[in-house]
N, C-alpha and C positions, 0 to 999 in steps of 0.2 A: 675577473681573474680566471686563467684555465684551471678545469678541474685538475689536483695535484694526482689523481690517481692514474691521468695520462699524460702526463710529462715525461718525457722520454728522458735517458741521459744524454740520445745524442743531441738533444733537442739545448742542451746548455752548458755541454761539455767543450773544452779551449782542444782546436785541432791543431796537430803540427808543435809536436814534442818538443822541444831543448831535450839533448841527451848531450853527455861525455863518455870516454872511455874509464873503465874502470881504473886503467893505472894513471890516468891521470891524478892532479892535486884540488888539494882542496881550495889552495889559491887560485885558480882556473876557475872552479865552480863558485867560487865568490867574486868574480870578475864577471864569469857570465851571466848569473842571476842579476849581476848589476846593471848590466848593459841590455840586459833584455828585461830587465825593472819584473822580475817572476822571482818566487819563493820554491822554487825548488828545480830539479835537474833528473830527468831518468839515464838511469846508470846503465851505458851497455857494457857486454864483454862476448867476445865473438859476433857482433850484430843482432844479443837478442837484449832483451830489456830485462835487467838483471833485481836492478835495487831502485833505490831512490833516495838523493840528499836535498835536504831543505835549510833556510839561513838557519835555521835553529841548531842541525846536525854540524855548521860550520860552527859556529857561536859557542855554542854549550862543549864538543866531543876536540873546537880546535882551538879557539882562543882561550876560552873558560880553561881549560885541561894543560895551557902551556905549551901545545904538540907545535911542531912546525909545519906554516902553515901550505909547506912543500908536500907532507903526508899524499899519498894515495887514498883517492876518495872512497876506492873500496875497503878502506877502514874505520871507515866512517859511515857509511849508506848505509839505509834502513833493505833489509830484503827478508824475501823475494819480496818483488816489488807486488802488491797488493792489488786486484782489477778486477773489473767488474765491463760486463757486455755493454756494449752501447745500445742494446734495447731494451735494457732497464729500466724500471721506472727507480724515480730520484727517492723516491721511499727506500727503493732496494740498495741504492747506494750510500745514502744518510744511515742506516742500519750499518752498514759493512763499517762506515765512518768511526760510528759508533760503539761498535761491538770491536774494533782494533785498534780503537781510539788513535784515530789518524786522520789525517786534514785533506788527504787526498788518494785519490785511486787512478790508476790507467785504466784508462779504456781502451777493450778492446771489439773489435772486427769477429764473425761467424769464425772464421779462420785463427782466429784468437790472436791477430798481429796489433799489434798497441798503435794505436790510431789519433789517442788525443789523452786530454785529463781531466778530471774534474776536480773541483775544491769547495769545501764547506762554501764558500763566497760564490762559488757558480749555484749551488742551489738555494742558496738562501735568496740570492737576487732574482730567480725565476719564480722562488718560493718561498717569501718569508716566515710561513707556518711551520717548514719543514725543522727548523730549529725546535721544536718538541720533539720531534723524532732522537735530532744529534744529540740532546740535552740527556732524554729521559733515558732512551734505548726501545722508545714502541716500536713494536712486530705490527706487521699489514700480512693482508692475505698471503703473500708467496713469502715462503720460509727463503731467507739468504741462502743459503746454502744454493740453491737450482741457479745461482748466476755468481756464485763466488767462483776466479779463477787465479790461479797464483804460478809464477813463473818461476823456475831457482831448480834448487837441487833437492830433489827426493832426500828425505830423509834414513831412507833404509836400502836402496841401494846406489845412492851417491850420484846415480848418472842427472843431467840436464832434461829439463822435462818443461814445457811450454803448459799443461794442462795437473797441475799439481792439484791434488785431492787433501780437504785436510779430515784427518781422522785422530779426534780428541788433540792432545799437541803436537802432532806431526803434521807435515805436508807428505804426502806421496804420491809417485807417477803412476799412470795406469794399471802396467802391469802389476807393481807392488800391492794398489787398492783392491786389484780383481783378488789375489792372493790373501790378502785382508780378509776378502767379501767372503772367499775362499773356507777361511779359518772360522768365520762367524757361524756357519751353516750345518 
């Protein structure tokens, strides 16, 4: 078996997204999961990769809840959507898994454009040990943070940002985090 500490993500990550529009419905997004036999959907809005709905977010927030299942998926999507570099090692992505207790992450491109996805079942299949990582929450040499990247809306000044920072419970965009960094000093 390869060594786990060089298993790339792009090395077992699924290329070639399923996305919808945010105003679309949740009926849509439960037709296409279907047809394309996948557990989840990245959510765009303007062309960027916003959120992300999975059968559960259908199941649990549409049927369970009553809603109709005409709803807009962006009432439902999980965001911003949560991602991690495709030159990560699956360690660093099992931790992020981990630490946001969530099933899946995009991946993205140097350029930080969301290029594929991975899921607990993409790493456990390249690497069945990694499940102590997603179980327990162990740390490996590279602290998450140097390849955690989040897309959405700043938290403190509202605008659209592709490279969100998170600082304690917020996320925020460059400028806001230099300002952060700013205050710290």
């Amino acid at each position: 078996m390869e060594d786990p500490q060089k298993i790339l993500v792009s090395d077992c990550m699924r290329r070639g997204v399923i996305t919808l529009k945010a105003n679309d419905s949740a009926l849509e997004a439960a037709k296409k999961m279907k047809r394309a036999n996948i557990g989840s959907i990245v959510i765009l809005k303007d062309s960027k990769a916003v959120g992300i709905v999975t059968e559960r977010d259908v199941a649990f927030k549409i049927v369970a809840a009553g809603k109709n299942p005409r709803a807009k998926i962006s009432e439902i999507m999980s965001q911003p959507l949560k991602t991690v570099a495709k030159g990560a090692k699956i360690q660093e992505a099992a931790t992020l898994m981990n630490r946001y207790r969530i099933r899946r992450l995009g991946v993205v491109d140097k350029d930080r454009k969301l290029i594929g996805i991975i899921t607990e079942t993409d790493l456990i299949r390249v690497y069945p040990g990694i499940v102590d990582v997603l179980v327990s929450g162990k740390k490996f040499e590279r602290a998450w943070e140097e390849t955690a990247m989040f897309t959405g809306v700043c938290d403190e000044c509202g605008l659209y940002s592709e490279d969100l920072k998170q600082y304690g419970d917020v996320l925020l965009c460059e400028d806001c985090a230099d300002e952060e960094d700013d205050k710290g000093k």
